[in-house]
C-alpha positions as CSV (number, residue, x, y, z in Angstrom):
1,X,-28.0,30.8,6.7
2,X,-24.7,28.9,5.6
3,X,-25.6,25.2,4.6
4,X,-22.9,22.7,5.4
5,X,-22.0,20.0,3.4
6,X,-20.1,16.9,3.3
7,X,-17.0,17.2,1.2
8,X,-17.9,16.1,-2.5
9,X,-15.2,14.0,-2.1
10,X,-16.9,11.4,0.6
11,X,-19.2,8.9,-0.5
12,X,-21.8,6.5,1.3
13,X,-21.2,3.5,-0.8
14,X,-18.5,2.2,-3.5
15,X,-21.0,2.1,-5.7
16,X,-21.3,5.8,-5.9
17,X,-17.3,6.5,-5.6
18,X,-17.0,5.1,-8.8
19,X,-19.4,7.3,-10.7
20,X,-17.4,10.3,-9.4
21,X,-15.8,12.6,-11.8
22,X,-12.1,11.3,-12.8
23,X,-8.9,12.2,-11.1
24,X,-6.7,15.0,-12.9
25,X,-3.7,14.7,-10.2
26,X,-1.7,12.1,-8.7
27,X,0.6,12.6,-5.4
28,X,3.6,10.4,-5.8
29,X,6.3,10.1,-3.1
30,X,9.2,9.7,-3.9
31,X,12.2,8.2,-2.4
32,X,15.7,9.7,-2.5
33,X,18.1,6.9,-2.9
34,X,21.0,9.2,-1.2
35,X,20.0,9.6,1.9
36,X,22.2,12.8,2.5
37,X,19.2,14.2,0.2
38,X,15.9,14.8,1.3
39,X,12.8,12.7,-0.5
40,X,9.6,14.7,-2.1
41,X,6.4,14.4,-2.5
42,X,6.0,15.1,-6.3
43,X,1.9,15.9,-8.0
44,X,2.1,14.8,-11.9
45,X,-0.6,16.1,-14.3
46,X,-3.6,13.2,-15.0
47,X,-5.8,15.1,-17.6
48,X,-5.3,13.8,-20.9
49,X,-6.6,17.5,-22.0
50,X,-3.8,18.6,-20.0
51,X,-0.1,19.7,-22.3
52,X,1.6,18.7,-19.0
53,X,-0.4,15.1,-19.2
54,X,1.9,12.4,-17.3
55,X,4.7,15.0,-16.6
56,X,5.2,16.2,-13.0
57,X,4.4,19.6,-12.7
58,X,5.1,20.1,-8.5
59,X,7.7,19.5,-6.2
60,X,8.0,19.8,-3.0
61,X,11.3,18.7,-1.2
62,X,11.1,17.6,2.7
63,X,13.1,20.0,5.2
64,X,15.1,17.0,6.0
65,X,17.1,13.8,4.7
66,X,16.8,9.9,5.1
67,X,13.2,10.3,5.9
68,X,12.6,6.9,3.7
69,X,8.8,8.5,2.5
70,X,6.0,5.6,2.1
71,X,2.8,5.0,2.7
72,X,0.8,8.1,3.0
73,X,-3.0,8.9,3.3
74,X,-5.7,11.5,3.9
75,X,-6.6,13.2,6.9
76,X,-10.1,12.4,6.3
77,X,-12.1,10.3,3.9
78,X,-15.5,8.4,3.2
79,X,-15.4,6.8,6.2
80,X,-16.4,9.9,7.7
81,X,-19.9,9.7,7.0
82,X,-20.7,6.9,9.1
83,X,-23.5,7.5,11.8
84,X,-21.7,5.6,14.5
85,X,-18.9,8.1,14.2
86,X,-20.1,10.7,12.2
87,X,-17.9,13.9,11.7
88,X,-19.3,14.9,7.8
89,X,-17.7,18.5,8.3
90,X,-14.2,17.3,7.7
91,X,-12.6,17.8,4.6
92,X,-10.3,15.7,2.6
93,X,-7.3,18.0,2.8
94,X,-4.5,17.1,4.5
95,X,-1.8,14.0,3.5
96,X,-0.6,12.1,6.2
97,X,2.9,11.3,5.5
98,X,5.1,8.9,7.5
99,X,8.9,8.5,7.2
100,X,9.9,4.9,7.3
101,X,13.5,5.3,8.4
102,X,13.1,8.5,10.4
103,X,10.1,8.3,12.2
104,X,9.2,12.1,10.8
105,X,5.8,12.5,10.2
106,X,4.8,15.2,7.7
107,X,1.4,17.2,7.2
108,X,0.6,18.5,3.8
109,X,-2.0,21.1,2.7
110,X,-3.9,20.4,-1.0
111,X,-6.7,23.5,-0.5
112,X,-5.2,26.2,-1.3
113,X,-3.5,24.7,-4.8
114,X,-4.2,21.1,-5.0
115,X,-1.3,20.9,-8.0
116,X,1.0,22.6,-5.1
117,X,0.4,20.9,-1.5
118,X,1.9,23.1,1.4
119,X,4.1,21.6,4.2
120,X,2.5,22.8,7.2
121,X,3.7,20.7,10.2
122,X,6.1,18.1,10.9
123,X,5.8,15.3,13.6
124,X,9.3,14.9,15.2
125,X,10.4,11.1,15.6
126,X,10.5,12.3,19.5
127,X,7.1,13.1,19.9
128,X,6.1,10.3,17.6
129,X,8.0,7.7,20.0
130,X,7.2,9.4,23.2
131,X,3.4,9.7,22.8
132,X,2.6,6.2,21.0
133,X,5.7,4.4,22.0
134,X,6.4,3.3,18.9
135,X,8.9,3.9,15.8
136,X,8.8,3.5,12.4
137,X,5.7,5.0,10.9
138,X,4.9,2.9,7.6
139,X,1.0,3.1,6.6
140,X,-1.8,6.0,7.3
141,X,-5.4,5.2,7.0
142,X,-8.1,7.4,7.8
143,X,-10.9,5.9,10.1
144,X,-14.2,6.9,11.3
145,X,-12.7,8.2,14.1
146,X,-9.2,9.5,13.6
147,X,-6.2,9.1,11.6
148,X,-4.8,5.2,12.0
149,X,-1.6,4.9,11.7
150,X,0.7,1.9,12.2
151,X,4.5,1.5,13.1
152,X,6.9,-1.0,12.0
153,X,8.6,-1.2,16.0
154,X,9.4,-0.2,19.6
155,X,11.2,3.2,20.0
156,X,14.5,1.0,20.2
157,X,13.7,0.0,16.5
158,X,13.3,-3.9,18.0
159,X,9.4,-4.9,18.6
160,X,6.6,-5.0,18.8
161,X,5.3,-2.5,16.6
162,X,1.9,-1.0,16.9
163,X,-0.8,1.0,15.8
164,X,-1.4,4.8,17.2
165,X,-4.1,7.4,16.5
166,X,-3.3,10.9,15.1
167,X,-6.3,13.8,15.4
168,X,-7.5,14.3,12.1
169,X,-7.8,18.3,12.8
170,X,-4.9,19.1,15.1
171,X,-2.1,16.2,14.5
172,X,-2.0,15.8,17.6
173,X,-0.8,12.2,18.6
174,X,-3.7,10.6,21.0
175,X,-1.4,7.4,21.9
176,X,-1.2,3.7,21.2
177,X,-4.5,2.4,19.9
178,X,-4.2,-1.2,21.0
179,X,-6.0,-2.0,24.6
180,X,-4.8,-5.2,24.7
181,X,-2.4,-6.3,21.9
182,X,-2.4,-10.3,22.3
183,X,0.4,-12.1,20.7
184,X,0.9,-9.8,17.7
185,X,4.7,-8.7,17.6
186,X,5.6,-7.9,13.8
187,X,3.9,-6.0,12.2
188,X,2.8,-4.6,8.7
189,X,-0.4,-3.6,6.9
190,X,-4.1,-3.0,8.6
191,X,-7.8,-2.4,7.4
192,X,-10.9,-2.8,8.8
193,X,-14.3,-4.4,8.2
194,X,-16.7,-1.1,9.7
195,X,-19.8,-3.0,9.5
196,X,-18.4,-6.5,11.5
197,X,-16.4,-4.2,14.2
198,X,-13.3,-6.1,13.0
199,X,-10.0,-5.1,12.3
200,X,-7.6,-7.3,10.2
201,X,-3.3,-6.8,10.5
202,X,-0.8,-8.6,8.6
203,X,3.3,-9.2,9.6
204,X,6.8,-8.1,8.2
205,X,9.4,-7.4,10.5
206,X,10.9,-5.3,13.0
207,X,13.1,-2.8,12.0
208,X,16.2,-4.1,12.7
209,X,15.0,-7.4,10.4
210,X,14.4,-4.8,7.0
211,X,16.5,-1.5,7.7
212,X,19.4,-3.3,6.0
213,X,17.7,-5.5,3.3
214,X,16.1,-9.2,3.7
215,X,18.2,-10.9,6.4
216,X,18.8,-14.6,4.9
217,X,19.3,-16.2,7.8
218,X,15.9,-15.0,9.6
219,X,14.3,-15.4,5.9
220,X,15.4,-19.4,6.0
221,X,14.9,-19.8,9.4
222,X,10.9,-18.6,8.7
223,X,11.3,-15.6,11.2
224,X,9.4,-12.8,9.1
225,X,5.8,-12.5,9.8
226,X,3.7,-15.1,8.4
227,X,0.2,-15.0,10.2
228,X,-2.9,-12.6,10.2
229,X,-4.4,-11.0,13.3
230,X,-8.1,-10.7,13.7
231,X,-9.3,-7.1,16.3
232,X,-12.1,-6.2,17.6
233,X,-12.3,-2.5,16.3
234,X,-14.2,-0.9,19.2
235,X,-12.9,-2.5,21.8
236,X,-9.6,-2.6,20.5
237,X,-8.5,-5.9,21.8
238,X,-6.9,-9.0,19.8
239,X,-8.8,-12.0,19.4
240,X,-7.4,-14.6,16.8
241,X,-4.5,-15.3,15.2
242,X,-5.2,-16.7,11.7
243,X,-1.7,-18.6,10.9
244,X,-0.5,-19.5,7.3
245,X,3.0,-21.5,8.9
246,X,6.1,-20.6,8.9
247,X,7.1,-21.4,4.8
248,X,4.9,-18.2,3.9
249,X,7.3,-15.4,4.5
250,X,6.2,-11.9,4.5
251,X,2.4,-11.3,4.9
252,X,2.3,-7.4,3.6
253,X,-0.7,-5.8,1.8
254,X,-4.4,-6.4,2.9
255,X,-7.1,-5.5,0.6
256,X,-10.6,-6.2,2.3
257,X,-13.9,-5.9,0.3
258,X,-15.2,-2.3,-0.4
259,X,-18.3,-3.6,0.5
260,X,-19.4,-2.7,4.1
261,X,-21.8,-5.8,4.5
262,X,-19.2,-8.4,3.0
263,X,-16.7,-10.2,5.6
264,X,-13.8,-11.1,3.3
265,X,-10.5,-10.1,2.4
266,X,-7.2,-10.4,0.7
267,X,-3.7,-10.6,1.5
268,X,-0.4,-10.7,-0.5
269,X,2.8,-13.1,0.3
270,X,6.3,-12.4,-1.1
271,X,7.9,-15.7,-0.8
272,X,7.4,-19.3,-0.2
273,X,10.5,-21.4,1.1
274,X,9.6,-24.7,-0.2
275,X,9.9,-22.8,-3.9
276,X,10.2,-19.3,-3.9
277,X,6.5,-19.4,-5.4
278,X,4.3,-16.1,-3.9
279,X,0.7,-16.6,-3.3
280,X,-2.5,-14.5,-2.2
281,X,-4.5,-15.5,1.0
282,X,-8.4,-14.6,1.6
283,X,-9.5,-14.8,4.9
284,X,-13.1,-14.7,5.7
285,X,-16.0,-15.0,8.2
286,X,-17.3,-18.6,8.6
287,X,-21.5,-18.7,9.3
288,X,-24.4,-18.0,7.0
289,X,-24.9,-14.3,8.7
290,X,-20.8,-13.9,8.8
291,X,-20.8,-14.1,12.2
292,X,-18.8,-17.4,13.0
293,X,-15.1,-17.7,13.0
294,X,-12.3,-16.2,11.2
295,X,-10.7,-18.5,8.6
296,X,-7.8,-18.0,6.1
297,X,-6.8,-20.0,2.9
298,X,-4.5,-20.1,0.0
299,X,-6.3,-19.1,-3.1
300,X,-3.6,-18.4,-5.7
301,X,-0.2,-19.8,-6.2
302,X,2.3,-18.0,-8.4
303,X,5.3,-20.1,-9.2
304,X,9.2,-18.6,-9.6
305,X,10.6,-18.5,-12.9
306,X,13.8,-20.6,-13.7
307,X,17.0,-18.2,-14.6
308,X,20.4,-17.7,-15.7
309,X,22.4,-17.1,-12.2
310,X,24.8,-15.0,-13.7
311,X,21.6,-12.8,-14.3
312,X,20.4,-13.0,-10.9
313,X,21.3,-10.5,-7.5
314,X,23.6,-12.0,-5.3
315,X,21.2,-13.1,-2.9
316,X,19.2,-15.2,-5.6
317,X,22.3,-17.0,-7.9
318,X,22.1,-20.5,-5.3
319,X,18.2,-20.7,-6.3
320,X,18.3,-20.2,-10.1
321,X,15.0,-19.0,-10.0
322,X,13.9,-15.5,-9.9
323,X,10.7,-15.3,-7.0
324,X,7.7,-13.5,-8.0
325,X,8.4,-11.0,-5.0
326,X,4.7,-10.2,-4.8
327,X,4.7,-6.6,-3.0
328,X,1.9,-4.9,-3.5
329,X,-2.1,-5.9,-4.0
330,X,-5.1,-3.9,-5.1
331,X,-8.6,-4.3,-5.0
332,X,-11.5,-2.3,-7.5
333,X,-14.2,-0.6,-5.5
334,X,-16.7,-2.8,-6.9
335,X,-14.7,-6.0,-5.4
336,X,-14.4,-7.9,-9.1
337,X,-10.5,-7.0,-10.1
338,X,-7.4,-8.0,-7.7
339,X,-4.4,-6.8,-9.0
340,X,-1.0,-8.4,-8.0
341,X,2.3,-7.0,-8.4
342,X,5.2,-9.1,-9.1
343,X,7.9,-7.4,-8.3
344,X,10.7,-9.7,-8.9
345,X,9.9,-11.2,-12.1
346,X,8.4,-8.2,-13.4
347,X,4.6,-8.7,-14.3
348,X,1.0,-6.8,-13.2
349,X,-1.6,-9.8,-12.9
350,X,-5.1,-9.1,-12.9
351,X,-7.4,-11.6,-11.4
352,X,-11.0,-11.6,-11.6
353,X,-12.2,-12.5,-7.3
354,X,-15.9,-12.4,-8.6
355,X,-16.1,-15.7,-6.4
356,X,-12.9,-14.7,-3.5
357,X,-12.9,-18.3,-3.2
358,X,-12.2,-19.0,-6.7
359,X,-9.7,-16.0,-8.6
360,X,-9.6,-16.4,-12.6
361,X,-6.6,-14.7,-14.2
362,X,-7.6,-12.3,-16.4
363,X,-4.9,-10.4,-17.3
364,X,-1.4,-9.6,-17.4
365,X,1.4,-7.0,-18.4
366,X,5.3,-7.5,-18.2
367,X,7.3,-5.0,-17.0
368,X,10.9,-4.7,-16.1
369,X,11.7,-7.3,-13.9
370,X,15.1,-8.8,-12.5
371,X,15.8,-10.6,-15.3
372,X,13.5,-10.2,-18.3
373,X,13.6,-6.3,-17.8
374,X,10.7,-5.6,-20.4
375,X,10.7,-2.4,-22.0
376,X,7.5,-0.6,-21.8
377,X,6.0,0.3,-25.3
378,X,6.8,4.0,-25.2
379,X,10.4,3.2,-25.0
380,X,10.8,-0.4,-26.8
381,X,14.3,-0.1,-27.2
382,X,15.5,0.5,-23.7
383,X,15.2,-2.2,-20.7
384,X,13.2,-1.7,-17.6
385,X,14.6,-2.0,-14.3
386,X,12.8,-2.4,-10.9
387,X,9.3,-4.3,-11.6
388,X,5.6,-3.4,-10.9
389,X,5.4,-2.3,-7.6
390,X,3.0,-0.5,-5.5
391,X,-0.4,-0.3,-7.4
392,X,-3.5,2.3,-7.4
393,X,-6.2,1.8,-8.9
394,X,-9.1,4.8,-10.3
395,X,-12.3,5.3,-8.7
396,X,-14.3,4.0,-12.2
397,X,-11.6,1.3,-12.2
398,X,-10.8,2.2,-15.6
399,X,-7.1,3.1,-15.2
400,X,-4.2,1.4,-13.4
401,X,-1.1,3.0,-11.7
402,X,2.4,1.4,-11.3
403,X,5.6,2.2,-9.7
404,X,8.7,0.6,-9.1
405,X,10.0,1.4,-6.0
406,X,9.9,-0.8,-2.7
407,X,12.5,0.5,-0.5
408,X,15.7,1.6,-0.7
409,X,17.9,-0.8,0.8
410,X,15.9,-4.0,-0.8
411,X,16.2,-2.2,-4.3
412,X,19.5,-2.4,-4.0
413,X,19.7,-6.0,-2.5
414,X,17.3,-6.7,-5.6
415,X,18.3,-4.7,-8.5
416,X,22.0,-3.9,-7.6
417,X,22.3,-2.3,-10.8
418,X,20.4,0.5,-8.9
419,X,16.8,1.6,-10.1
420,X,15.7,4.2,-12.2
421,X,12.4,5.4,-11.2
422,X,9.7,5.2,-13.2
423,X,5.5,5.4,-13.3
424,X,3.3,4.3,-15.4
425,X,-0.4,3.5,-16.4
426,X,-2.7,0.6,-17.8
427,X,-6.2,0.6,-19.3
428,X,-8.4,-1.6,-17.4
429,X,-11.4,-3.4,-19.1
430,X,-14.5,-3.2,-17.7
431,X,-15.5,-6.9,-18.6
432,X,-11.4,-8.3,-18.1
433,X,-8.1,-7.6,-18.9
434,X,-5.5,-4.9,-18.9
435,X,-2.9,-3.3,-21.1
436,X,-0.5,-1.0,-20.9
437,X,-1.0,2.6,-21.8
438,X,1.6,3.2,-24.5
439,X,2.1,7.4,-24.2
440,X,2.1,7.2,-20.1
441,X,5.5,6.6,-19.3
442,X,7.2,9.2,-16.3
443,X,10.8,8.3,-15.8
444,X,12.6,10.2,-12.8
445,X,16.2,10.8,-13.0
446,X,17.1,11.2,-9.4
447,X,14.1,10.1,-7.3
448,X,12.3,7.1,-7.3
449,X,8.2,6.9,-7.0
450,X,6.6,4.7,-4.5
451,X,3.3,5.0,-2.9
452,X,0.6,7.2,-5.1
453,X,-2.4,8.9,-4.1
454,X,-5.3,9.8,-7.0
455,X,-6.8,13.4,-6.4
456,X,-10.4,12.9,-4.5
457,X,-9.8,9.6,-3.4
458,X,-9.1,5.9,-5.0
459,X,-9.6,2.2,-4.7
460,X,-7.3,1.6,-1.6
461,X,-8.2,5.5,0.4
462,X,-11.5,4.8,1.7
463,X,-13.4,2.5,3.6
464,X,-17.2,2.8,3.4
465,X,-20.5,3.2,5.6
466,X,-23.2,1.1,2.9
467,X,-23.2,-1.3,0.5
């Protein structure tokens, strides 16, 4: 009699993610800043046993150009085992990987070779507009019931944008998800809470607001998204709006707790215009159970660093400042470390959210940046360009990964000296504090790395069924 497991991959709790066995591969996409050329998903070696450690050792080039690769997921994941929508016979397999610009969504196979992932469909941006009505695929989660998947705008490329469901097993495209959308009309990041029903979004733009790089006139005139949006998950209607006001520009990455039972979250924003400063947000659940309200408050400030104009992009010289640009956030799996990139001034901060009310800093590495461009210790004599940018964090916690892409047209708006893509690692205390690991240094000569995915899942993959 065959006996049927879960994949080893899925786990019940956070708790038991991080005792898994460590990751030995990373999938990196990577952007093609021509875009007559087509981008690729590359898989660089992780085993420090490995002779190939921190090299990339597959790739695998997209069938067409200008797809603008970014945030990619798995088919399936922990969030399959729980028992209000439980499907334990899938498998982590498959990446889900949406083009930004082109509206292409690609399907890759890990089974057969996990160290070389098989194309094995693509999504035309026809069928993606036609069945969900949206364009502009940007993040892929996978949920309890289906691949999530949201888009940046309308098939016209105005708004609003959306979220639609893919079918985890044939790719098939079910349709919008939203039953009754509310007020939201930009769009950006989602998550969920599983065990409050609740799903959070956050706001960017449409795409004719970031296609060409940050508009300044919608940026000063506080027209980027700047509020959260609270769901109910099941029913999949809107039903509150948490605002931060129009001076907090940008309200991107959303990082919820791991923890199933815990009703809090964090999000990232690029840009204050009273001061350039960047701040993180947590919103949480008012009520001794967690079942009142929705609330959202400021919890960290992150001021903007005076500068030489001459030194600064185009965009920048009137301020003589250069922002922190947060872009990305992470969160450990057992809910203690936030990591914050600062993208524009070049610097990984670590922040201890033992108390979400309450972050301590606890850390903090330079890299790159727009105007300190700090070398990185395996290269000390050569500047950094580009700045921390989208982060992943390990299972255990233990290890840190960095890139330095954002996207194409805002590196160049931002580092108009163009970017050189690079990757690279930190060692993570357990007990506080992070460094940077001095032999990990991938530098890409054509392509540049964005979003990375850690073999068997990582901190920002999976959403879980128990605490």
């Amino acid at each position: 009699m065959t006996n049927f497991l879960p994949d080893q991959s899925f786990y019940p709790s956070p708790q038991m993610a991080m005792q898994a066995v460590p990751e030995k591969l990373a999938h990196v996409a990577m952007l093609n800043p021509n875009p007559g050329s087509p981008d690729a998903m590359a898989v660089v070696d992780l085993d420090p046993a490995s002779k190939a450690y921190g090299k990339v050792i597959h790739q695998l080039d997209m069938p067409n150009a200008g797809d603008e690769l970014h945030h990619f997921g798995w088919n399936a994941c922990s969030s399959c085992l729980c028992p209000y929508s439980p499907h334990p016979h899938m498998e982590r397999r498959f990446l889900v990987v949406p083009g930004l610009r082109s509206s292409r969504i690609h399907i890759l196979d890990t089974k057969p070779d996990p160290r070389k992932p098989r194309l094995v469909k693509v999504i035309e941006p026809e069928e993606v507009k036609r069945k969900s009505g949206y364009s502009r695929p940007h993040t892929s989660h996978c949920g309890p019931d289906g691949v999530y998947m949201n888009a940046l705008g309308s098939v016209d490329g105005k708004g609003p944008g959306g979220i639609f469901v893919i079918d985890p097993q044939t790719f098939e495209i079910k349709g919008a998800w939203e039953a009754d959308r509310g007020p939201q009309y930009l769009t950006y990041d989602f998550w969920w809470h599983l065990g409050h029903d609740t799903m959070i979004t956050s706001e960017w733009g449409t795409p004719d607001m970031v296609e060409n790089g940050v508009n300044p006139e919608l940026l000063l005139a506080g027209k980027y998204g700047h509020a959260l949006h609270v769901w109910d998950l099941h029913k999949r209607r809107h039903q509150q709006v948490l605002e931060m006001g129009p001076e907090y520009q940008m309200a991107l990455e959303l990082r919820p707790a791991h923890d199933p039972s815990e009703a809090y979250g964090f999000v990232g924003v690029v840009t204050s215009l009273k001061d350039l400063s960047a701040s993180i947000w947590l919103w949480h659940r008012e009520g001794s159970s967690g079942n009142g309200a929705w609330k959202i408050r400021k919890v960290v400030e992150i001021p903007a660093e005076a500068a030489d104009p001459e030194l600064l992009p185009p965009l920048l010289k009137g301020f003589k400042a250069v922002p922190p640009f947060v872009t990305d956030i992470n969160l450990s799996l057992d809910d203690r470390f936030l990591y914050v990139s600062c993208w524009g001034t070049g610097e990984l901060r670590q922040y201890d959210v033992s108390d979400p009310f309450n972050p301590v800093l606890t850390g903090s590495v330079a890299l790159g940046g727009m105007v300190r461009r700090q070398a990185h210790p395996k290269q000390p004599e050569r500047e950094l360009n580009g700045g921390p940018q989208m982060v992943e964090i390990s299972r255990d916690g233990k290890r840190v990964f960095v890139t330095n892409s954002l996207y194409r047209t805002w590196d160049d708006q931002f580092y108009p000296d163009g970017i050189r893509g690079w990757m690279t690692m930190l060692d993570a205390d357990p007990s506080g504090g992070i460094r940077t690991d001095g032999g990990f240094l991938l530098e890409t000569e054509n392509l540049r790395p964005h979003q990375v995915r850690l073999q068997g899942g990582d901190a920002s993959s999976d959403s879980y069924c128990f605490s």
